[in-house]
C-alpha positions in Angstrom: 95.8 64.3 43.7 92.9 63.9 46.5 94.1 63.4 50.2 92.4 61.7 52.3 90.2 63.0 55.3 92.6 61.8 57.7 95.6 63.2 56.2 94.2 66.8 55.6 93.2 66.2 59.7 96.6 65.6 60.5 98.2 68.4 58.5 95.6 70.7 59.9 96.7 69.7 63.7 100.0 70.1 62.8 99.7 73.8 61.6 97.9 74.7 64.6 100.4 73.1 66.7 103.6 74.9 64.7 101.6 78.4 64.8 101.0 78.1 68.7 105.2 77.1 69.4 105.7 79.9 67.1 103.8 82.1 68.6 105.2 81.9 72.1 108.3 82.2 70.6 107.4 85.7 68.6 104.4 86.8 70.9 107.1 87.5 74.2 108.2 90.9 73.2 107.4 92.9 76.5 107.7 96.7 77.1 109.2 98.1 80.3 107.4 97.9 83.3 106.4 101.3 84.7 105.6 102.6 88.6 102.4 104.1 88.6 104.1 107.2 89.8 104.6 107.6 86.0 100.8 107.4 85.6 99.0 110.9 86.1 96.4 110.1 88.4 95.1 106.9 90.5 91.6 105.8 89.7 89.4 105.0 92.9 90.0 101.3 92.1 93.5 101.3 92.8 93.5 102.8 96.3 93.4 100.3 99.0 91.5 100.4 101.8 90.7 98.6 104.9 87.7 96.8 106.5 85.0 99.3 107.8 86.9 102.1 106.7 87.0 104.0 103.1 89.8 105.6 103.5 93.5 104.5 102.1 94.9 101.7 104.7 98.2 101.7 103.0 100.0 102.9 99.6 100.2 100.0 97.4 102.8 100.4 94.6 101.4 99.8 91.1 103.2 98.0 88.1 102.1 98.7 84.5 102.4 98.1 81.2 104.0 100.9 79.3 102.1 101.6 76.3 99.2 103.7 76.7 96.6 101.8 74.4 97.1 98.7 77.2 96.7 100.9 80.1 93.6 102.6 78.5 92.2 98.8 78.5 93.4 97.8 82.0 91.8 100.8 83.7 88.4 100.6 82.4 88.6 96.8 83.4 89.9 98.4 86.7 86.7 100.9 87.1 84.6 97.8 87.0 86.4 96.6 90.7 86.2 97.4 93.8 89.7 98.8 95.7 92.4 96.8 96.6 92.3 95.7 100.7 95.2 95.9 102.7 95.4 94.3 106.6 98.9 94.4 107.3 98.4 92.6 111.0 97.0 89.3 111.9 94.5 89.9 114.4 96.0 87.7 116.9 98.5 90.6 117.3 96.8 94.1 116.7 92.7 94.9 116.0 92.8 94.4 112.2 91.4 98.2 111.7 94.7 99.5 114.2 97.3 100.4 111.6 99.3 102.9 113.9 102.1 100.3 113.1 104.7 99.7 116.0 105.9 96.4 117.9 103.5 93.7 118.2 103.0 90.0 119.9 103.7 88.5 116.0 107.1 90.7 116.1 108.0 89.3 119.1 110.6 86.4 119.2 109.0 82.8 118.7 108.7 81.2 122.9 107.2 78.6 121.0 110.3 76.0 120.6 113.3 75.9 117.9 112.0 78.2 114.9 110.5 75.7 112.3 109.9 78.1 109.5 107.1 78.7 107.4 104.0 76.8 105.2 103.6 78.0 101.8 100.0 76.9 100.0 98.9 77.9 96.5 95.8 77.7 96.1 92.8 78.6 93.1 90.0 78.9 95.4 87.8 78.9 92.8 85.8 81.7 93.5 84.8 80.9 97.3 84.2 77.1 96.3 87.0 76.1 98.5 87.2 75.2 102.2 89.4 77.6 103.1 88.7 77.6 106.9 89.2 73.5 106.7 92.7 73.9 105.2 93.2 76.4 108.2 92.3 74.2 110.5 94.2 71.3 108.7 97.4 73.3 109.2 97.1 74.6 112.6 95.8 70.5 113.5 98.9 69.4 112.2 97.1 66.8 110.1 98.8 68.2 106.6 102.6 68.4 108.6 102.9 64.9 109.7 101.4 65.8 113.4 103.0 69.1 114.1 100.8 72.2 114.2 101.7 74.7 111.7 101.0 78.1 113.1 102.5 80.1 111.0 101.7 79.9 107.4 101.4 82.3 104.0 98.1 81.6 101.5 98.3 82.4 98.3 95.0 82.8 96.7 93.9 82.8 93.2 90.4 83.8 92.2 89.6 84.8 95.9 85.9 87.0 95.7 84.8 89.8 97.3 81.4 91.4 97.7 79.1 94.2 98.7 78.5 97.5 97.7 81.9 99.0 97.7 81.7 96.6 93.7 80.7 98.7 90.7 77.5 98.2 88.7 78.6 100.4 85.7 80.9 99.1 83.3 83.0 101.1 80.7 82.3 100.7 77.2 84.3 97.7 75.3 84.4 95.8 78.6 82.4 92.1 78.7 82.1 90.8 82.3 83.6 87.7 82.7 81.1 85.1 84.3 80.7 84.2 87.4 82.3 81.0 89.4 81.7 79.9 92.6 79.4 77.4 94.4 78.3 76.0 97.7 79.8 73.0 97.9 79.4 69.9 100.5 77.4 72.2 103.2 80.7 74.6 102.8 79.3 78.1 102.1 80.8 80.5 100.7 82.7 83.6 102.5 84.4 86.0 100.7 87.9 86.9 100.8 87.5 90.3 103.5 85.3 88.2 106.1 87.2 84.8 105.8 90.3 86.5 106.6 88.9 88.2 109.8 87.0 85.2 110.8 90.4 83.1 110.7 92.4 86.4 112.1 94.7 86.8 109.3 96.7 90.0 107.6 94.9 90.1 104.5 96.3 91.6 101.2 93.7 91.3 98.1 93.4 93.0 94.9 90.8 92.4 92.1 91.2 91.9 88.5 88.0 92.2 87.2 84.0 91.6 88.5 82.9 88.0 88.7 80.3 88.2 86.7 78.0 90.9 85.4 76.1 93.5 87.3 73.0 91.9 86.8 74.1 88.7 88.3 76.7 89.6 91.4 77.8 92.1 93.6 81.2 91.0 93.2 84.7 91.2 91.8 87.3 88.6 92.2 91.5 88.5 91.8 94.3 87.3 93.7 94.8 87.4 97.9 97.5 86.8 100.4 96.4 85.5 104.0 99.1 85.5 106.5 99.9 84.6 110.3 102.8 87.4 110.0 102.7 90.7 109.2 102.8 91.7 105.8 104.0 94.9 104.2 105.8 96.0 101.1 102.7 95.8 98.9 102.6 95.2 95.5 100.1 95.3 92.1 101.2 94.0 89.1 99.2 94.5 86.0 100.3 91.8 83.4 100.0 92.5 79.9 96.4 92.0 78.4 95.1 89.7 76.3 91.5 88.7 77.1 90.8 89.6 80.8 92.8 91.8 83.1 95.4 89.8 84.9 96.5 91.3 88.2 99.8 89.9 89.9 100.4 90.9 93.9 103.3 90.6 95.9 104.2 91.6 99.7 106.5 91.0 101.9 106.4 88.5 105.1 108.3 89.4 108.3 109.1 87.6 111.3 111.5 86.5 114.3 113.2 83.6 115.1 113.3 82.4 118.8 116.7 84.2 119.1 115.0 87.4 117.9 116.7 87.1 115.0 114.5 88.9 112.1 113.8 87.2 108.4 112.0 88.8 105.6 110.0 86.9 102.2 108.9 88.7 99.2 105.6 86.6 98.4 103.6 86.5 95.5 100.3 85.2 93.9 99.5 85.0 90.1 96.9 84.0 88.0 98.2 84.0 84.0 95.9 84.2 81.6 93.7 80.6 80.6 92.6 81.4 76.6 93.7 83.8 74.3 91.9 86.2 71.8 90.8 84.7 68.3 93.7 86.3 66.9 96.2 84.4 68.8 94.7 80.9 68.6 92.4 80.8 71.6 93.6 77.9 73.5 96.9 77.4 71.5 98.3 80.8 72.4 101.1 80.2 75.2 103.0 83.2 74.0 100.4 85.1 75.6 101.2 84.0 79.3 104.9 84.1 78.3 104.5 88.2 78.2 102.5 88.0 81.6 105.4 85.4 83.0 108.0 87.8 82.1 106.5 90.6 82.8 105.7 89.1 87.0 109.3 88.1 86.8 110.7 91.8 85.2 108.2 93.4 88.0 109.4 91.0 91.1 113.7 91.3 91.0 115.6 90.9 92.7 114.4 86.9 92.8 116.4 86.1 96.3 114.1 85.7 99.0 111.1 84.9 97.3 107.9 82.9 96.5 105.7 82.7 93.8 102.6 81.2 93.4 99.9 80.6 90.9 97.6 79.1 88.4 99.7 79.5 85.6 97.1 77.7 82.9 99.7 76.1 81.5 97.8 73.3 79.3 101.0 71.8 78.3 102.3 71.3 81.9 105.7 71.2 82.9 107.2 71.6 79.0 104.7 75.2 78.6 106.7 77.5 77.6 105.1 80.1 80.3 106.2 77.6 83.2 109.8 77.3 81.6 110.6 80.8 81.8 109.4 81.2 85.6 111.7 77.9 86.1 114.3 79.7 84.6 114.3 82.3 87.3 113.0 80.9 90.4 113.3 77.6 91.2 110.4 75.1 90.9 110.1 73.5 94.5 107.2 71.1 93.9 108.6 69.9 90.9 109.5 66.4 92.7 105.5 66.0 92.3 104.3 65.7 89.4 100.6 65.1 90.0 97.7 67.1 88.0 96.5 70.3 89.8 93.2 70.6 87.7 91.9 67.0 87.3 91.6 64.8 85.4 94.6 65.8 82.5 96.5 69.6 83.4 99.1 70.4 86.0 97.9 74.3 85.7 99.3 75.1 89.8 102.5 76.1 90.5 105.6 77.1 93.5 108.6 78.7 92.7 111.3 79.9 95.7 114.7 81.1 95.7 114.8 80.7 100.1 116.5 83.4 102.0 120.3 82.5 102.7 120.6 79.1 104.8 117.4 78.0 104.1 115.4 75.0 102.2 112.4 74.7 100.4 110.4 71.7 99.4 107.1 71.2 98.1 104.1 69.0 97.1 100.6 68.8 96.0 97.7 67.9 98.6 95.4 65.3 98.4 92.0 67.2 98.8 90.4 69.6 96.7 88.3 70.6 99.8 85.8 72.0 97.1 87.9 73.9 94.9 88.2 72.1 91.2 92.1 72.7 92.1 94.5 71.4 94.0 96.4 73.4 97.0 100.4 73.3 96.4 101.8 73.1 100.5 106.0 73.9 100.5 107.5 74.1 103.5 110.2 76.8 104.0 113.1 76.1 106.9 116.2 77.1 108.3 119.1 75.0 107.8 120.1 73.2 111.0 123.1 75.1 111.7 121.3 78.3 110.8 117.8 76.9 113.3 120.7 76.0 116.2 121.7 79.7 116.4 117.7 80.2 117.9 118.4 76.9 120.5 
């Protein structure tokens, strides 16, 4: 018997459909995470450094996929990137090349008023399309906190960019160059990720995951960033299982006082899953593919008290992606409340997840302005409980 166009269309959609479910249910087996202490030597592109110094800033520890066929991949995608930076002090509190360490203004207890918290914002950046320095400027205005200045805040960056010379030309057999993103956009130039931060006098924490673009095109590499009014330390690289790309995760940890002096600690972390799988898991289709990277962050990151993750997780089929369902499993989802699309005009691709330290709240939403980026920022605001901010009256 003949079947009609449309119904061979529709049983064709369907097996597509049924193979992609199945293979984020079969495509999540994950080997153990392993500390690059169990790797025998660190490659030049895995020791951090700091602004207008080549010499290690700080030891950043390194989280890897166990078998050695995937780390032979992720380190020639590694040779093709710059180092990692590290800038564990804002500058408003130490010269952001003095890492002698010790007390500093930022570690001092807040004279400011009753301790208010912190500003969370997740952000794709898009390559240096985004307004970074407006959002700044936003926060510290008050005009995204309903008036208030916000002074101290945590950016999580996704596809943050970084040039110069300190970039690779060569690149290792097997490895394509991804291409390049980033514009100009509405007289907003674009800054990379090592000047912006010292322009707006942040700590910086910024590790690549691959070039952004090939060596004929750019000078530059591009992967995830932290910018922070508080110090940061505790520093983190997570290399998620690969698919297509290499996909490098980064946590640190945010420290401050409370106006009582009272000290509080955040584990922080910025993600970008992968956004299309090989042929031979279904391109587009394949969400078992980030499903491995989710787990893998989430093996990589416990404990999950006292933390925040943030990312463009790609997940095409929003809140019911299977990738998104197993971070929600373990962290919180804090902006869940909004539902809005992250990457107009059909995918919510951004997320923020928190488990708050002891006593406090979380909540979250998207912003109205894509201030250049063709994403959405994700603000959450992290606070004491009352009776835990009346103990800093």
């Amino acid at each position: 018997m003949l079947l009609s166009l449309k119904t061979i269309r529709t049983t064709l959609v369907g097996v597509v459909v049924a193979l992609a479910w199945l293979s984020a249910g079969c495509a999540v087996a994950l080997g153990p995470m392993v500390d690059a202490g169990a790797v025998p030597s660190l490659a030049a592109c895995r020791v951090a450094v700091t602004p207008g110094r080549l010499v290690a800033a700080a030891t950043v520890a390194w989280k890897v996929p166990f078998p050695k066929r995937e780390r032979d991949t992720l380190n020639a995608w590694c040779d093709t990137t710059g180092p990692p930076v590290v800038v564990p002090q804002p500058a408003e509190s130490a010269d952001e090349f003095n890492l002698a360490g010790g007390p500093t203004a930022a570690e001092e207890p807040d004279q400011s008023g009753l301790f208010e918290g912190l500003a969370v914002v997740t952000w794709n950046v898009h390559g240096g399309s985004a307004d970074v320095a407006e959002l700044v400027r936003r926060l510290r205005s008050g005009a995204l906190t309903g008036g208030r200045p916000q002074n101290r805040f945590v950016l999580l960056l996704q596809e943050a960019y970084r040039a110069g010379e300190i970039v690779p030309r060569a690149l290792a057999p097997g490895v394509k160059p991804p291409r390049a993103v980033g514009r100009a956009t509405n007289g907003h130039a674009r800054v990379d990720i090592v000047a912006l931060a010292q322009s707006l006098g942040l700590a910086l924490y910024y590790v690549p995951s691959m070039r952004n673009g090939a060596p004929s095109e750019t000078n530059e590499d591009r992967g995830n960033a932290v910018l922070s009014t508080e110090p940061l330390s505790d520093f983190t690289a997570i290399e998620l299982p690969f698919e297509r790309q290499r996909r490098v995760a980064i946590a640190a940890t945010v420290s401050g006082h409370d106006r009582a002096g009272d000290s509080w600690n955040l584990r922080v972390a910025s993600v970008h899953l992968e956004s299309m799988a090989s042929a031979r898991h279904l391109w587009f289709w394949a969400t078992g593919v980030r499903v491995r990277q989710a787990r893998g962050l989430l093996d990589a990151l416990r404990p999950h008290e006292s933390l925040v993750v943030g990312g463009d997780l790609n997940t095409w089929f929003g809140f019911s992606d299977p990738a998104y369902r197993t971070l929600a499993e373990a962290v919180p989802d804090v902006a869940a409340g909004d539902r809005r699309r992250t990457f107009p005009p059909f995918f919510r691709l951004d997320h923020l997840f928190s488990q708050p330290p002891d006593g406090w709240s979380a909540a979250a939403g998207r912003l109205d302005d894509r201030l250049g980026s063709d994403h959405y920022p994700i603000l959450a605001h992290l606070r004491p409980s009352p009776s835990v901010a009346s103990r800093a009256r």
